[in-house]
Z-matrix of the N, CA and C atoms (Angstrom, degrees):
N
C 1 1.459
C 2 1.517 1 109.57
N 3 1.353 2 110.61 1 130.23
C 4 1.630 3 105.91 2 160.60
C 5 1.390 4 136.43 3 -21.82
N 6 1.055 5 138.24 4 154.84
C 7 1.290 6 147.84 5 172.57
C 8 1.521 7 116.69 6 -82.53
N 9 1.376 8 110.56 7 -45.07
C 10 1.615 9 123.30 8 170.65
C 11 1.530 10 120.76 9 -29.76
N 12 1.337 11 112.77 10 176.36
C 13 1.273 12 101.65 11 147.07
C 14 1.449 13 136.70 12 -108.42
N 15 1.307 14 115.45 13 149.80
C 16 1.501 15 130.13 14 -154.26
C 17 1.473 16 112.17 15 60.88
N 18 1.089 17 122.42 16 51.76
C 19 1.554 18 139.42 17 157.95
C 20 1.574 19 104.21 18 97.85
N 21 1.704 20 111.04 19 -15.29
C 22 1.583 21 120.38 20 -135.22
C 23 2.132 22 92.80 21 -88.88
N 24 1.388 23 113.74 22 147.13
C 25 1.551 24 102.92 23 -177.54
C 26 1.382 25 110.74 24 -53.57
N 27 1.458 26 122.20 25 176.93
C 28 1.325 27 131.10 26 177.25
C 29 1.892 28 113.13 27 -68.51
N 30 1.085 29 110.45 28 119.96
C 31 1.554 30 108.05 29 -172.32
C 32 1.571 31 118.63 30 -42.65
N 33 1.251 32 84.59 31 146.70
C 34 2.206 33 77.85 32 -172.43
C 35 1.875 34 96.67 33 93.58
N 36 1.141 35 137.55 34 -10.53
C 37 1.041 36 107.26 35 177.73
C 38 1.587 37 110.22 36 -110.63
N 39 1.465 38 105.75 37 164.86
C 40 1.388 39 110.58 38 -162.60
C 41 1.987 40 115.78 39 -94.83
N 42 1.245 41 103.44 40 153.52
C 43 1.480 42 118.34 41 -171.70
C 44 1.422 43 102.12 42 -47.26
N 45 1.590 44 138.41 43 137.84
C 46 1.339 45 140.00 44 131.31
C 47 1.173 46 120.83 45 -107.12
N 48 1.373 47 123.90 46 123.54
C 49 0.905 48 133.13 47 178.62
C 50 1.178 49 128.43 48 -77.63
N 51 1.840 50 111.69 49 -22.80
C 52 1.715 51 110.79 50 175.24
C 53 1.449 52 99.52 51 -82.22
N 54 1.689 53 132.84 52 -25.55
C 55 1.469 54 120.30 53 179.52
C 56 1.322 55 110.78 54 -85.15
N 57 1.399 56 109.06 55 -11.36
C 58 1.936 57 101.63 56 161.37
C 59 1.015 58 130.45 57 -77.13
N 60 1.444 59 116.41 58 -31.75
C 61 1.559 60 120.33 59 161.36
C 62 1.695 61 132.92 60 -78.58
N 63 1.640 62 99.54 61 11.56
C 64 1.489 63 107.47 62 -177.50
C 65 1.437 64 95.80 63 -122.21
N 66 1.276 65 132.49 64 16.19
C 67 1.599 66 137.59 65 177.10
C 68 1.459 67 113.87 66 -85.88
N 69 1.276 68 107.24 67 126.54
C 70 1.911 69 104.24 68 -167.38
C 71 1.433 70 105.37 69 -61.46
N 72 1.554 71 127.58 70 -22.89
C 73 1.723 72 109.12 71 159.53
C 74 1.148 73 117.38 72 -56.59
N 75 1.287 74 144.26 73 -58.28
C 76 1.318 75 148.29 74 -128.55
C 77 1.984 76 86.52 75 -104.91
N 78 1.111 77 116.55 76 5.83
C 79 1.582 78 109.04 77 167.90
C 80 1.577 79 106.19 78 -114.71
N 81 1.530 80 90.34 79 -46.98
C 82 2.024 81 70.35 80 154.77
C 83 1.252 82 138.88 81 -85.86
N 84 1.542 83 132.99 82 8.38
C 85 0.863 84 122.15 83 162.42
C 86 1.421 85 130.05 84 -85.41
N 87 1.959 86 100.14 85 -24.71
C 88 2.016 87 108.34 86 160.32
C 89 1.541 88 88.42 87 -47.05
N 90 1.444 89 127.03 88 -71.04
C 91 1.447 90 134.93 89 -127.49
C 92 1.738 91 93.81 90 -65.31
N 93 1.424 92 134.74 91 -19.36
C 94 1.103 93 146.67 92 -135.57
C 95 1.459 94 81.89 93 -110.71
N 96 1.537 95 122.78 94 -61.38
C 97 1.641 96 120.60 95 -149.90
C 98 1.503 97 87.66 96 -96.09
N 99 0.855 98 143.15 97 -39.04
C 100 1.951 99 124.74 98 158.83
C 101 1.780 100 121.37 99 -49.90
N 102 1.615 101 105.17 100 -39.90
C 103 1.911 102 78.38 101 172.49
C 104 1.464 103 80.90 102 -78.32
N 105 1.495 104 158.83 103 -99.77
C 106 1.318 105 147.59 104 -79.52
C 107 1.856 106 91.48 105 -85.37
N 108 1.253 107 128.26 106 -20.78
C 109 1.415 108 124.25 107 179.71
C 110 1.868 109 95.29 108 -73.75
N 111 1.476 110 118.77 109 -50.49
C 112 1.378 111 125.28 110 -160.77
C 113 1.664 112 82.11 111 -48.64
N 114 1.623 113 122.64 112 -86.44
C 115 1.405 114 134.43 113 -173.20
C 116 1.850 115 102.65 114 -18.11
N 117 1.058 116 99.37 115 -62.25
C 118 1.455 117 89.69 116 -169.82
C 119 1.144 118 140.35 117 -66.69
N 120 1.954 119 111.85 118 -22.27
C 121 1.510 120 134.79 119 170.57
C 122 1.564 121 86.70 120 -78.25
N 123 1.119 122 133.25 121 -52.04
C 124 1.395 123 111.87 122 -155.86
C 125 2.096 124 105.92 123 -75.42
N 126 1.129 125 126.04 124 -10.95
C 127 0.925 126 87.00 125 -168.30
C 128 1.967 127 88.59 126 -110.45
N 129 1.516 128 100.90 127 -6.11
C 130 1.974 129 90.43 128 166.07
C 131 1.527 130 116.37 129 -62.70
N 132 1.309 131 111.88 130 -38.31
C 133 1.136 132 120.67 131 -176.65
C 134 1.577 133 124.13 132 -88.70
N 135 1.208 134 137.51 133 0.47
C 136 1.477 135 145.70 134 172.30
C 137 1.453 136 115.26 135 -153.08
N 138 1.668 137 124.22 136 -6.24
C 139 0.997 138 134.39 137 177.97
C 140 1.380 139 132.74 138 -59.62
N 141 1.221 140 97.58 139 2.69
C 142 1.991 141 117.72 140 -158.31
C 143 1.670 142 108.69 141 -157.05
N 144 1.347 143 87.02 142 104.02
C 145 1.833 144 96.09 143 164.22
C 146 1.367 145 105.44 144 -114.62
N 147 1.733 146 86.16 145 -166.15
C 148 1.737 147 94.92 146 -176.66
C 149 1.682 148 93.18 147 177.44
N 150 1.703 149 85.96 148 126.77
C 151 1.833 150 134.47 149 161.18
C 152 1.540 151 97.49 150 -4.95
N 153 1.263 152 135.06 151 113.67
C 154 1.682 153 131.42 152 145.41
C 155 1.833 154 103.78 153 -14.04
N 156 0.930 155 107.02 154 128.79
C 157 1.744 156 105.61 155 161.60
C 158 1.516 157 103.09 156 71.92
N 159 1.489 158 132.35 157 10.57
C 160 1.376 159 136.07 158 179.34
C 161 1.731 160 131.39 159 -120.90
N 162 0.987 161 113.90 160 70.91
C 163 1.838 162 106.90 161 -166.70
C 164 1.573 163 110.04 162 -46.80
N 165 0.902 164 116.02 163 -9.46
C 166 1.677 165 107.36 164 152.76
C 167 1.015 166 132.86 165 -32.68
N 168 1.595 167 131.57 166 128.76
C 169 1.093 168 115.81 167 174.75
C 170 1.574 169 108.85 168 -120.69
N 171 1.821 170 129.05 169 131.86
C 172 0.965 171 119.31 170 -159.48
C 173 1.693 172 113.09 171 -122.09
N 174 1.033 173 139.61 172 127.47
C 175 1.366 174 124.86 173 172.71
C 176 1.603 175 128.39 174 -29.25
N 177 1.370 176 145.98 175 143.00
C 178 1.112 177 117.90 176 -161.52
C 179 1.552 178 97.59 177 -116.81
N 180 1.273 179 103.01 178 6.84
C 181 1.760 180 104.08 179 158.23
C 182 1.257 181 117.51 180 -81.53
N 183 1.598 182 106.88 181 65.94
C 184 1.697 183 98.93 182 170.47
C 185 1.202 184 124.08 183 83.47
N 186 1.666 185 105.32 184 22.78
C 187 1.778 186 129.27 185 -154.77
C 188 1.292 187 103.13 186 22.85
N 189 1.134 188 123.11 187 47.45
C 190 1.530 189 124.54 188 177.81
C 191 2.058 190 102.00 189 -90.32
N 192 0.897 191 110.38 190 95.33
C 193 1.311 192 103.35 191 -149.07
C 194 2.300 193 96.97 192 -73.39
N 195 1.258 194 101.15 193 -30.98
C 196 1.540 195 124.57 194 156.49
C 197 1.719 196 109.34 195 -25.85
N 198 1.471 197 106.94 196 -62.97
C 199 1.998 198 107.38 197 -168.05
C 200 1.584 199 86.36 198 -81.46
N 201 1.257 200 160.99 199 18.79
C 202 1.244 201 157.76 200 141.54
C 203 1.159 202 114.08 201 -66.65
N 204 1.694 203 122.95 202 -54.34
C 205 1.200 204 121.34 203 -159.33
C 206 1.582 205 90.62 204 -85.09
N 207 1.720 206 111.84 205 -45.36
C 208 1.879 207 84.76 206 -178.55
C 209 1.054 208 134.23 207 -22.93
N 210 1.986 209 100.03 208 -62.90
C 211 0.756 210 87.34 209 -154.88
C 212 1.491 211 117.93 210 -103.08
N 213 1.626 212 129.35 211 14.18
C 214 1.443 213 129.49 212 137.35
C 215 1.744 214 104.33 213 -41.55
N 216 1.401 215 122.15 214 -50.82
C 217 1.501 216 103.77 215 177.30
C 218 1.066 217 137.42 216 -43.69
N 219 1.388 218 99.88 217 -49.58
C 220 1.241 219 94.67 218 -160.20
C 221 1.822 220 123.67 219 -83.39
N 222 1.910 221 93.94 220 -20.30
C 223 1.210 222 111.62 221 -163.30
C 224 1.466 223 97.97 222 -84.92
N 225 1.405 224 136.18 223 -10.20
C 226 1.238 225 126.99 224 179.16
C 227 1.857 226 108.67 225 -88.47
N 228 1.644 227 97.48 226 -39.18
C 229 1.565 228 95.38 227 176.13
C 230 1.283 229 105.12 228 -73.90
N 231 1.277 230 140.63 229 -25.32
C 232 1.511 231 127.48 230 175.88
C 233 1.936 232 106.77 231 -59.83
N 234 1.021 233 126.99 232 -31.15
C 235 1.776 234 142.00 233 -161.71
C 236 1.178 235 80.70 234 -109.24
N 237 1.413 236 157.79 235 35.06
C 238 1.338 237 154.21 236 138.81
C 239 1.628 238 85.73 237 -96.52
N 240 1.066 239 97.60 238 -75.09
C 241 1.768 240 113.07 239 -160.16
C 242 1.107 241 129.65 240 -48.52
N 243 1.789 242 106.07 241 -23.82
C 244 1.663 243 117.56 242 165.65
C 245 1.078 244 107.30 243 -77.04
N 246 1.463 245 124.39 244 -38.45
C 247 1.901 246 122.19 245 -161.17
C 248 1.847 247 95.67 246 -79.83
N 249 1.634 248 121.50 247 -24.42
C 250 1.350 249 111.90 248 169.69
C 251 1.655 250 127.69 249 -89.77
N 252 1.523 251 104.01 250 -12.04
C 253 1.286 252 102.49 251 160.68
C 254 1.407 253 134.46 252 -72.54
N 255 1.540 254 106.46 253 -29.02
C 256 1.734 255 129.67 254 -155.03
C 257 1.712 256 73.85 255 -87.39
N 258 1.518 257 145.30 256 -38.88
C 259 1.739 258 136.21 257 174.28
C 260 1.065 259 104.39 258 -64.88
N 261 1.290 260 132.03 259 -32.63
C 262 1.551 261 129.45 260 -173.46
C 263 1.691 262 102.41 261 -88.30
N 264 0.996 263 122.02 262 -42.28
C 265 1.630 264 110.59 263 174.50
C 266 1.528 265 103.37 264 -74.61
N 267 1.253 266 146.92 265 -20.99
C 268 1.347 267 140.72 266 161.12
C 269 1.704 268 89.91 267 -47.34
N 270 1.331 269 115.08 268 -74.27
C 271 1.516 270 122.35 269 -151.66
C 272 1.430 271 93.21 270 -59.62
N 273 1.288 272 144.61 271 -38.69
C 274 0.982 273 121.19 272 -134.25
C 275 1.919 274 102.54 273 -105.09
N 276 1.226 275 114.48 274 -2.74
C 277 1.059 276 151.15 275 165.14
C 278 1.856 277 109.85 276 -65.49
N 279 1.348 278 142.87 277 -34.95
C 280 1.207 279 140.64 278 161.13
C 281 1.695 280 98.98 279 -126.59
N 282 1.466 281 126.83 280 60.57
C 283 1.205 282 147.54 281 167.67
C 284 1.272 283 121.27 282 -100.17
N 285 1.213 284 144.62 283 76.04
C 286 1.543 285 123.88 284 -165.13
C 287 1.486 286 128.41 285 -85.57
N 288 1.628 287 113.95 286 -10.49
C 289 1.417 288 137.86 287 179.25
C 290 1.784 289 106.38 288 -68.04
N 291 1.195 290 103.87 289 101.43
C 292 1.539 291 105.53 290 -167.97
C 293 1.517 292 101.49 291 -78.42
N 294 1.562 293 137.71 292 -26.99
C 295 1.332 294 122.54 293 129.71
C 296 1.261 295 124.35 294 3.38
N 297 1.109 296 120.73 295 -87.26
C 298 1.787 297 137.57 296 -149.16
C 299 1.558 298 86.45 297 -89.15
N 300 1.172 299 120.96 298 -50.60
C 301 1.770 300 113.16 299 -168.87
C 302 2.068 301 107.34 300 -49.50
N 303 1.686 302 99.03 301 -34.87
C 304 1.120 303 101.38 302 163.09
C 305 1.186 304 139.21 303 -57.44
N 306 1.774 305 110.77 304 -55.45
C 307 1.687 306 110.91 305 170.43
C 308 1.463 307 115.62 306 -63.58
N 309 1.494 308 118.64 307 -9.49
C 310 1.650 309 96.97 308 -177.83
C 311 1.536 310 105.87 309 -89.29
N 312 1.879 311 131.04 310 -36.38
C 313 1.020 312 142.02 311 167.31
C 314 1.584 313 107.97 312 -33.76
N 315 1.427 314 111.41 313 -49.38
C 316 1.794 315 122.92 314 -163.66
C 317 1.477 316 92.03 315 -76.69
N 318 1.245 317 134.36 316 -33.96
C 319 1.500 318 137.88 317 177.41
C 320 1.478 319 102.80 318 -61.89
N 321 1.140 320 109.77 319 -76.94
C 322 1.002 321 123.87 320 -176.89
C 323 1.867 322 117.15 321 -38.50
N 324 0.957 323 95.97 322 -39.91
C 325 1.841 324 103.09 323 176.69
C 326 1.576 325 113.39 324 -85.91
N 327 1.218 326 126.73 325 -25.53
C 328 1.330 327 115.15 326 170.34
C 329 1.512 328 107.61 327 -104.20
N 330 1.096 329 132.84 328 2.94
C 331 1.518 330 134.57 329 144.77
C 332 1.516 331 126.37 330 -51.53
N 333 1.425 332 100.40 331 -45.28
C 334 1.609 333 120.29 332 173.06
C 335 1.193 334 128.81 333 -76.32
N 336 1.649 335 118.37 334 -31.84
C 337 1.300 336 130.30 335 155.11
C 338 1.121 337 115.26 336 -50.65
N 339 1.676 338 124.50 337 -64.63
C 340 1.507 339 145.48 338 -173.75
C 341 1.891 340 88.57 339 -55.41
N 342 0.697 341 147.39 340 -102.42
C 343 1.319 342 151.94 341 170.75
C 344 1.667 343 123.34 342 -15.34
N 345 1.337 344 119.74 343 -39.66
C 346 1.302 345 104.74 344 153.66
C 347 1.042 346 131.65 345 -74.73
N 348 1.864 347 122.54 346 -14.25
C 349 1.194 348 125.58 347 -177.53
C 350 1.750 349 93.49 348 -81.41
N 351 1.150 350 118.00 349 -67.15
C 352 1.491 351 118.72 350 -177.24
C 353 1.737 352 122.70 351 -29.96
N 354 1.363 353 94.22 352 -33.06
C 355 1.706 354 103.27 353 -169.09
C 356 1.888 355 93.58 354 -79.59
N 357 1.316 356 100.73 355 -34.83
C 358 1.836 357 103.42 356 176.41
C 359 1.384 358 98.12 357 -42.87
N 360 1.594 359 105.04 358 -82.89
C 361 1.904 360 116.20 359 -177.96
C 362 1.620 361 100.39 360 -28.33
N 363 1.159 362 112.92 361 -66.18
C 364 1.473 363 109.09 362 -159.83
C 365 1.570 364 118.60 363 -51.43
N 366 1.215 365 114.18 364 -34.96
C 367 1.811 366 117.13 365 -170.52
C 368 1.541 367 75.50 366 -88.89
N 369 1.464 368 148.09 367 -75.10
C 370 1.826 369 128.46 368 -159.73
C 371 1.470 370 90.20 369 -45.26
N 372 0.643 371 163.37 370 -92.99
C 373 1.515 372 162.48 371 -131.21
C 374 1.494 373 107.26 372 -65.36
N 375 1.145 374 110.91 373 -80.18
C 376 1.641 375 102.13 374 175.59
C 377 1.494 376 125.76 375 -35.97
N 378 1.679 377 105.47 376 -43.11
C 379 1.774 378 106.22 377 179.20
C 380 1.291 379 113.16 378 -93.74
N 381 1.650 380 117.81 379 9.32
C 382 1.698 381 109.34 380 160.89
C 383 1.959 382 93.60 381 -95.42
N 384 0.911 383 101.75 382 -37.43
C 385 1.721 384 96.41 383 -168.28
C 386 1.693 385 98.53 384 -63.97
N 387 1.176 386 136.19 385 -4.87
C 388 1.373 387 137.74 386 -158.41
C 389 1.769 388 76.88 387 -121.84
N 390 0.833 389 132.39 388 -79.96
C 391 1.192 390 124.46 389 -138.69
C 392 2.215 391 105.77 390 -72.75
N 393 1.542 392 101.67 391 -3.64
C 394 1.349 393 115.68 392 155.13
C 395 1.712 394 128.98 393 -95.64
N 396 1.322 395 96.28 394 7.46
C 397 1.183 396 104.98 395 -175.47
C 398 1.839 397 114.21 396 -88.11
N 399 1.249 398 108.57 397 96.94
C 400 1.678 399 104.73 398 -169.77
C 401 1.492 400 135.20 399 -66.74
N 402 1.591 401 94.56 400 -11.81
C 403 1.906 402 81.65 401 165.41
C 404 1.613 403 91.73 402 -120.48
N 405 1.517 404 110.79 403 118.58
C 406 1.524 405 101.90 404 -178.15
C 407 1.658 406 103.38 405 -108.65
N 408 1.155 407 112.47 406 37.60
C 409 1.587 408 126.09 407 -166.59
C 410 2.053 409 95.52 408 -109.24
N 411 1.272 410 107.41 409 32.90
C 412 1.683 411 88.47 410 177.64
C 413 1.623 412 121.28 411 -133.59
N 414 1.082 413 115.64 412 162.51
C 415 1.542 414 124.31 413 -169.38
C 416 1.582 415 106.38 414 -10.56
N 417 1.353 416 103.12 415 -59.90
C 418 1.595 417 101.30 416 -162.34
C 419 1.155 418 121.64 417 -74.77
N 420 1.573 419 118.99 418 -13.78
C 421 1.835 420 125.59 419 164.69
C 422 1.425 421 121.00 420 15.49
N 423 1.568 422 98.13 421 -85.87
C 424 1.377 423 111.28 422 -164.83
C 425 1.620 424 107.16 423 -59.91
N 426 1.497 425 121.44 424 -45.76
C 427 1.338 426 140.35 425 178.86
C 428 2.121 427 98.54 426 -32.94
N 429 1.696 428 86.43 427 -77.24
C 430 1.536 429 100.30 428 171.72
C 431 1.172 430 117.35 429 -30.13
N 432 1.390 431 122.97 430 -72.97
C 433 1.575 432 121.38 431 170.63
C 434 1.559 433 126.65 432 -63.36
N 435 1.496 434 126.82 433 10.27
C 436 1.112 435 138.78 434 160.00
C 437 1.173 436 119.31 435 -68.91
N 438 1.734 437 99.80 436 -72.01
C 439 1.562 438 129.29 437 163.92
C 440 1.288 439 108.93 438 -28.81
N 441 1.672 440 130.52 439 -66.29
C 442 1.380 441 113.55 440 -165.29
C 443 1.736 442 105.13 441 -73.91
N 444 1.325 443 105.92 442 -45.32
C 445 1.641 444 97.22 443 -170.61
C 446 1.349 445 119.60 444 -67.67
N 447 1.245 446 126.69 445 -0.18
C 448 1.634 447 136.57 446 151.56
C 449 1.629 448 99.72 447 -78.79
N 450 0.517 449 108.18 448 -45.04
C 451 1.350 450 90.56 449 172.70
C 452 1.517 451 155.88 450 -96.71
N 453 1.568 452 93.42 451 10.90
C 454 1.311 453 136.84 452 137.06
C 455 1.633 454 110.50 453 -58.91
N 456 1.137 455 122.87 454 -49.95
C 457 1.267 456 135.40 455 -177.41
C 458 1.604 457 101.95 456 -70.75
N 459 1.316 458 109.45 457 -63.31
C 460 1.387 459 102.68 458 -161.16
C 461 1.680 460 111.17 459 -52.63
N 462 1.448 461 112.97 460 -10.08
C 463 1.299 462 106.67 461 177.84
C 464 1.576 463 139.83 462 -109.81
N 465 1.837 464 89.65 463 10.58
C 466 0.984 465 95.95 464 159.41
C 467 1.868 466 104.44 465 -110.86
N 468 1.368 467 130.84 466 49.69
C 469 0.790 468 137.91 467 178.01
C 470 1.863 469 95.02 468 -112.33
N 471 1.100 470 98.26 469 -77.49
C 472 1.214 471 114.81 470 -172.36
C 473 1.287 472 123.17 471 -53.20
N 474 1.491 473 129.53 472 -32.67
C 475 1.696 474 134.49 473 145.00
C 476 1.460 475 103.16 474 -14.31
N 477 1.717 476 116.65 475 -77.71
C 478 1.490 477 124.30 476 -149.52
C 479 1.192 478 94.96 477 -72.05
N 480 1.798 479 134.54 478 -23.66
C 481 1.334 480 134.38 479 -177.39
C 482 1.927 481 111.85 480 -60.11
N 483 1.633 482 96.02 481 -44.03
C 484 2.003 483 106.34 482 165.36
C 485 0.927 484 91.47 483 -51.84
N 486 1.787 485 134.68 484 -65.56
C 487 1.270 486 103.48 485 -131.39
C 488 1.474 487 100.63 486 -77.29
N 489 1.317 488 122.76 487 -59.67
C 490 1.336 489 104.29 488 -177.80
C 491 1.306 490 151.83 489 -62.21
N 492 1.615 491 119.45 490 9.00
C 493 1.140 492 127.38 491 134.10
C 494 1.267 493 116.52 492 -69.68
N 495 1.087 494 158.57 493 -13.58
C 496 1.248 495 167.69 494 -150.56
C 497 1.874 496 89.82 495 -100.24
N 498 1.349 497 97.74 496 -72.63
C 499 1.585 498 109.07 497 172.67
C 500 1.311 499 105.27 498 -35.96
N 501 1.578 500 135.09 499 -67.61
C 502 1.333 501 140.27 500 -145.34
C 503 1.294 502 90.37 501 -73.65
N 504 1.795 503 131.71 502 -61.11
C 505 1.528 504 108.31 503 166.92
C 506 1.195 505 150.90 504 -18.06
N 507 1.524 506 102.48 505 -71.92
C 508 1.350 507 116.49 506 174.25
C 509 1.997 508 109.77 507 -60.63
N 510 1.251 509 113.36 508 -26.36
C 511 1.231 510 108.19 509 166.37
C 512 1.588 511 125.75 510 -65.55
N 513 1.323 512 102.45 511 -22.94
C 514 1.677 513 125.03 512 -175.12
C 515 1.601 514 92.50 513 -83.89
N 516 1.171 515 124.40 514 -60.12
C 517 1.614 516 130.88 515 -171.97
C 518 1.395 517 112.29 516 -61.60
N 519 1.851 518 115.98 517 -21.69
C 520 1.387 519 94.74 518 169.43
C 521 1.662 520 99.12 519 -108.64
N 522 1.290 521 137.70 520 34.62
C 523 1.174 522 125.98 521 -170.59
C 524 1.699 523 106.70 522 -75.50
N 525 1.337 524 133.38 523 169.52
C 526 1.254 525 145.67 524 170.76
C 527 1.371 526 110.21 525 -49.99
N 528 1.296 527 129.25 526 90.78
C 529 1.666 528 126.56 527 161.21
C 530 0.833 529 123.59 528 -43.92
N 531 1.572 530 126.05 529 -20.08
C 532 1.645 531 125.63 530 170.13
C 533 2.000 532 105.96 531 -53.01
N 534 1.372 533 94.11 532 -23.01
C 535 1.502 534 86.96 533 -153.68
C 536 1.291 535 127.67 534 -62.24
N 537 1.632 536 136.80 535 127.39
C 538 1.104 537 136.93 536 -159.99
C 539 1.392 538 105.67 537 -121.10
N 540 1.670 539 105.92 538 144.95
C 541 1.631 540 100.66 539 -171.08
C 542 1.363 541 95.96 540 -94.20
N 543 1.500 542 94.72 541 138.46
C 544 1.899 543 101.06 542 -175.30
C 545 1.510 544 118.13 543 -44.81
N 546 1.634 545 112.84 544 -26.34
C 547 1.463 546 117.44 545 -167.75
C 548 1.466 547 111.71 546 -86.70
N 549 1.684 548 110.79 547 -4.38
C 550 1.517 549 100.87 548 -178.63
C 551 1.910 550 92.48 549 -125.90
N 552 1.547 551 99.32 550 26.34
C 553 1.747 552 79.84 551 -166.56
C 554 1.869 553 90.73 552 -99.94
N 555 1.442 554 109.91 553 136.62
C 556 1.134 555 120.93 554 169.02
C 557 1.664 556 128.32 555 -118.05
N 558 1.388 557 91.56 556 37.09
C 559 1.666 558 103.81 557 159.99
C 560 0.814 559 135.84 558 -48.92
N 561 1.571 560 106.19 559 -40.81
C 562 1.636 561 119.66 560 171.97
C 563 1.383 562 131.40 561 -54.11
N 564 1.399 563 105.64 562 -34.17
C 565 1.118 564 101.42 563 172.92
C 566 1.517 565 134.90 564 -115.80
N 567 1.478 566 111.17 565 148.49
C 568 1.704 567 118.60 566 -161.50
C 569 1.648 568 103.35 567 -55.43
N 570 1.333 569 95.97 568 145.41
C 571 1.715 570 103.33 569 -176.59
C 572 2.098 571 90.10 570 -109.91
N 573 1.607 572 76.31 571 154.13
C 574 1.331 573 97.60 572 174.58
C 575 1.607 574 124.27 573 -48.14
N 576 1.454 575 119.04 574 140.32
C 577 1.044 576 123.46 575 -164.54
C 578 1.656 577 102.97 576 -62.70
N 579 1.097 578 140.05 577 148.74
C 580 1.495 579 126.31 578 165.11
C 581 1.438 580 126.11 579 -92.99
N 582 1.172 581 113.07 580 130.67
C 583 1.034 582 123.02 581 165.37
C 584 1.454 583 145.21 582 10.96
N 585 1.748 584 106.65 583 -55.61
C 586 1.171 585 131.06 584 173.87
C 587 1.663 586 108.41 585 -70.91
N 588 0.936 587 100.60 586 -11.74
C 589 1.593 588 113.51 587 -175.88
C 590 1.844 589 128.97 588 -82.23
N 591 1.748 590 75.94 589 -7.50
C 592 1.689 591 84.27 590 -164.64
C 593 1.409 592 111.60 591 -95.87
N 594 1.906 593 105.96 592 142.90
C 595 1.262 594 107.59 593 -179.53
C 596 1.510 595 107.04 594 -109.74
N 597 1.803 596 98.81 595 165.87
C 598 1.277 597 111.11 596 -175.82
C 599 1.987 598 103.85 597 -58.48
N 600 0.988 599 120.60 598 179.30
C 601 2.046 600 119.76 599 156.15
C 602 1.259 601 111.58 600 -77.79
N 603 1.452 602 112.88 601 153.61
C 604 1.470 603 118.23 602 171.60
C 605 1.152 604 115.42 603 -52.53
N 606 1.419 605 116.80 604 172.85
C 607 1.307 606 120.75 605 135.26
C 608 2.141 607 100.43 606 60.98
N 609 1.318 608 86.89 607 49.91
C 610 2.026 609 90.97 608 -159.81
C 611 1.662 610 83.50 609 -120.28
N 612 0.821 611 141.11 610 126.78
C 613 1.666 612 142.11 611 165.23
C 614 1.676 613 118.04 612 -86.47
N 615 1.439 614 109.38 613 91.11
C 616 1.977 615 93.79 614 -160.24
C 617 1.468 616 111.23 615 -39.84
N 618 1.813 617 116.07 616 -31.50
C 619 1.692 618 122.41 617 -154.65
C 620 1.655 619 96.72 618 -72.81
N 621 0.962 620 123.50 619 -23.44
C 622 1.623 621 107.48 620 -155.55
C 623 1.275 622 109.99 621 -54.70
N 624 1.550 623 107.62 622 -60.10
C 625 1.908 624 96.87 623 174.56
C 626 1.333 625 141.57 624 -83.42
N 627 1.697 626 94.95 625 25.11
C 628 1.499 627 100.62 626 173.29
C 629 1.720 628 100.18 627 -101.15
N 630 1.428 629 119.77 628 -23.62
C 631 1.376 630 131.17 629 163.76
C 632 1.212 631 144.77 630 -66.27
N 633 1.566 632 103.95 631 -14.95
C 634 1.144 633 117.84 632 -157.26
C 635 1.576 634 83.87 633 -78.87
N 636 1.582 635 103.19 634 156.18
C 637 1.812 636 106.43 635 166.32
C 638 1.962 637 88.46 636 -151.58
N 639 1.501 638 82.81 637 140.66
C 640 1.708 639 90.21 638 -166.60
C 641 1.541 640 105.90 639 -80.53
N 642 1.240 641 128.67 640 169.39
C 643 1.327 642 127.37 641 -169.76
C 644 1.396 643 121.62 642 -93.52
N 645 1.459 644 134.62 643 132.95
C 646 1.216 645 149.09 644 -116.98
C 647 1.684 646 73.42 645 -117.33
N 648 1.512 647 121.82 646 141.13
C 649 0.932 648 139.96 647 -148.34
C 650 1.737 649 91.18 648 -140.47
């Protein structure tokens, strides 16, 4: 993990791209937007039959037409959410505002929670609606059993994704409060002399204008 704060490198330093792509986020988040794309092609694409003699088209989880749309839901907004996180860990990577490094970390961690819990619901649901489903002999089979066991997967993807935002937080929350971002730090330059410091002018005589007497006219 980074040294920075909230996981992110030390400000001022520059992007790598081979140590960004060897970071255990950025492997679970490929690993994350490949099952949640698999879940979602498989059930647009084999997820829906229909009755001899019926233009209906019915979910084949148990014509439950409901565990279809989940889980098209959920698995397309999860493959939104990786391809916008994996831009936000680019960004957040030459970010120096320990502010903002914060709100994307805090995003980022209750996104992953919300989403591993959801992907839970989604595989109980899909593999009770499958496993009530009485003719399991049809086109979309394999699709069906894709769908849930990706998504079995996708949730143990997304667990280690909490935790280590979770980590990068609490690493951010205990970071050094001294710490100043180089672009607002003004150490460098000399501060004004103070006040208490100041002398009268030379060569100043205190008596003159208590002496002075104006000229009699």
């Amino acid at each position: 993990m980074e040294n920075g704060a909230y996981g992110a490198p030390k400000a001022g330093s520059s992007f790598n791209l081979e140590n960004f792509l060897r970071r255990p986020e950025t492997i679970l988040r490929i690993c994350s937007c490949v099952f949640a794309l698999v879940v979602f092609a498989c059930i647009v694409t084999d997820g829906y039959s229909n009755n001899p003699g019926d233009s209906k088209l019915y979910c084949v989880f148990n014509k439950n037409n409901d565990a279809c749309h989940y889980g098209v839901g959920i698995g397309f907004l999860a493959f939104l959410a990786c391809i916008l996180f994996l831009f936000l860990d680019i960004y957040l990577q030459t970010l120096s505002n320990v502010n903002y490094r914060k709100y994307i970390v805090l995003g980022d961690l209750g996104f992953s929670v919300l989403w591993s819990f959801l992907w839970f619901v989604g595989f109980c649901f899909l593999a009770n609606q499958w496993a009530a489903t009485v003719t399991q002999d049809l086109t979309g089979r394999d699709s069906a059993q894709s769908a849930i066991a990706f998504s079995f997967f996708s949730i143990l993807s997304w667990i280690p994704l909490a935790v280590l935002a979770y980590k990068r937080y609490k690493q951010g929350a205990d970071f050094n409060p001294d710490y100043v971002d180089p672009t607002q730090d003004t150490s460098s330059y000399p501060s004004y002399p103070a006040s208490d410091n100041y002398q009268s002018p030379p060569f100043t005589n205190s008596n003159e204008t208590g002496d002075y007497q104006p000229p009699l006219y």
